[in-house]
N, C-alpha and C positions, 0 to 999 in steps of 0.2 A: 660856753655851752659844752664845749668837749669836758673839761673837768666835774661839770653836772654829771653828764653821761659815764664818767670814767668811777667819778662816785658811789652812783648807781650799780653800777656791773660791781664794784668793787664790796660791795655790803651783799650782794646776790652772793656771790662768790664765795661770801666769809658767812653768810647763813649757810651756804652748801655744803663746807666745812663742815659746821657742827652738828647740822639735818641733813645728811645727802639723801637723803630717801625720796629725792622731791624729782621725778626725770623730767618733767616738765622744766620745773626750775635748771635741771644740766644743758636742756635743749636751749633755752633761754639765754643761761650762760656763755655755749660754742657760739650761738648765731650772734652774741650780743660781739666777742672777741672778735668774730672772723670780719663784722662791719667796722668793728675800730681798727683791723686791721693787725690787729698782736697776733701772730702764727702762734710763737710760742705758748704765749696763755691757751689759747685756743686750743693744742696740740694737747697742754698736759690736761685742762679739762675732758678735754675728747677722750685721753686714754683711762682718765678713773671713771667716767660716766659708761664707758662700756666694758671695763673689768666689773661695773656694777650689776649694770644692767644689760649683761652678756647675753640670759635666757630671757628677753625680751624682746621679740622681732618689732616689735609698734612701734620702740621706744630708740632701737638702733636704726631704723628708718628715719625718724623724727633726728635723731643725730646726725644721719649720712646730707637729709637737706640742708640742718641746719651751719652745714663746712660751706655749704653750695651757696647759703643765703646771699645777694647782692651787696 
């Protein structure tokens, strides 16, 4: 099951890569890391999803829960 899961987040990730335009998809992304528990992935997604979308307060909201997520 975790390797499903790890797959998943793994193809999100590497679509965000090549379309990052998607903040939903980065919010998706942190909260998806911070339940598998990777800081690191988590961290460096965290930091290019908000060099992105810096002048978006909804969207760096939606990021600050998604560190929080359970």
């Amino acid at each position: 099951m975790q390797a499903a899961v790890r797959g998943m987040v793994d193809k999100l990730a590497a679509r965000l890569a090549s379309s990052p335009d998607d903040p939903d998809g980065w919010v998706r992304l942190v909260r998806s890391y911070t339940v598998l528990g990777d800081a690191k992935a988590r961290d460096a997604a965290l930091a290019t999803a908000r060099a992105r979308f810096k002048d978006r307060p909804e969207v760096m909201s939606a990021l600050d829960a998604a560190v929080k997520a359970p």
